[in-house]
N, C-alpha and C positions, 0 to 999 in steps of 0.2 A: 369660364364656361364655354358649351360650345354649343349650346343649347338655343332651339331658333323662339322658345319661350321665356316668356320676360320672367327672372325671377325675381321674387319681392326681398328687400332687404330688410328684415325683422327689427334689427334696433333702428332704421330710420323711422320709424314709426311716427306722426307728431300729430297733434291736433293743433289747428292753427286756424285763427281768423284774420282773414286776408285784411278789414275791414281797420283791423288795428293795424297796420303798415299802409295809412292811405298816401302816402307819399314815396314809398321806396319802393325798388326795383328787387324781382325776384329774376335768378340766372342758378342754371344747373351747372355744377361744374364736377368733371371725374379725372383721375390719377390712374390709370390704364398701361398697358400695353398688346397690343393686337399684332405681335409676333415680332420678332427680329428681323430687320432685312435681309432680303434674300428668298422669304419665305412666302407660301399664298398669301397672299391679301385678305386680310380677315376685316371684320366690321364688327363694333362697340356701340354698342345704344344703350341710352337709359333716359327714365324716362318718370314724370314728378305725378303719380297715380291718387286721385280721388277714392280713398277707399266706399266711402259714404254714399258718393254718387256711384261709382262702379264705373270708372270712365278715366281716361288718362288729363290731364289736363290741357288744353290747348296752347296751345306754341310752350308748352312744359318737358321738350326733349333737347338732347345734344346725342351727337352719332359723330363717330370719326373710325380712322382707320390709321392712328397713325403708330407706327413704327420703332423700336428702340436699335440704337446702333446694334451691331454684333454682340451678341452676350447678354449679361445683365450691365444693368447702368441707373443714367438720369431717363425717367418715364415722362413721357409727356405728358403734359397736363394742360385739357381742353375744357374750355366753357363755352356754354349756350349761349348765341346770341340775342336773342331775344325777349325781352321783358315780358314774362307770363303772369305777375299779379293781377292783372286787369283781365283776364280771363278766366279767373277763381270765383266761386261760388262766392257770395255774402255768409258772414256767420261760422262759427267754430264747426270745423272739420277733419275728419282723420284721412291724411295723407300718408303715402309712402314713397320711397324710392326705388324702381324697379329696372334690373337690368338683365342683357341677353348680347347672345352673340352669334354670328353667323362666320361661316367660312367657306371657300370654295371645293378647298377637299372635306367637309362634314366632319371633321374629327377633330380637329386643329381646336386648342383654347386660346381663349382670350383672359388677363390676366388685368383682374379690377384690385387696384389698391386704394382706394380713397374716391367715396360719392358724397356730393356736398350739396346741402342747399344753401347758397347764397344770397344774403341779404344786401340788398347794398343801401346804406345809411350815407 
C-alpha cells in the first residue's frame, strides 16, 4: 500500500480478553518489504486497533523501514518491542490489525506479507 491511512485487515479480526493471558506477553510482529535498495526510503506501520473502544492500543505498534536486497528474496521480519497486554482493556473485545504506509515519493508501495499477533507463553 502506499496509503498514509491505516488499513484494517478483515480476517485479523479477534475478540479477545486480555484478562485471560494474565501472565503473557503480547508483541506485534510483520513480514514486509519497504522497497528494494537503492530505492526511496519508504516506512511500514501497523498497528493492534481496539475496535470496541475506537482507539489504537497503547504501545500496540511496530513501524520499520527496512529493505530487501536487490530483487525479490528473504523479507525481513520485525517485531514490536514492547509488551502491550497490560495496556488492554479488562474484558472481551473486538480487535484488529491495521496497517499503512508512507513514502517519500507518494506513489511507492510498501509490500505486507504476513501480520501477526504474538503471544508469548
Amino acid at each position: 500500500t502506499s496509503s498514509s491511512t491505516p488499513q484494517g485487515i478483515d480476517n485479523s479480526r479477534v475478540t479477545l480478553d486480555p484478562s485471560a493471558f494474565p501472565s503473557n506477553k503480547f508483541y506485534l510482529e510483520m513480514v514486509y518489504r519497504a522497497g528494494t535498495n537503492g530505492e526511496s526510503a519508504r516506512g511500514m506501520f501497523m498497528d493492534f486497533y481496539d475496535i470496541t473502544g475506537g482507539s489504537v492500543v497503547a504501545n500496540g505498534t511496530v513501524e520499520g523501514t527496512a529493505q530487501s536486497q536487490t530483487g525479490y528474496g528473504v523479507y525481513p521480519i520485525q517485531r514490536s518491542v514492547t509488551d502491550f497486554r497490560a495496556s488492554m482493556v479488562a474484558g472481551a473485545r473486538d480487535y484488529m490489525l491495521r496497517y499503512w504506509g508512507t513514502s517519500a515519493s507518494g506513489t511507492t508501495f510498501v509490500d505486507l506479507y504476513t501480520a501477526r499477533l504474538i503471544i508469548d507463553f
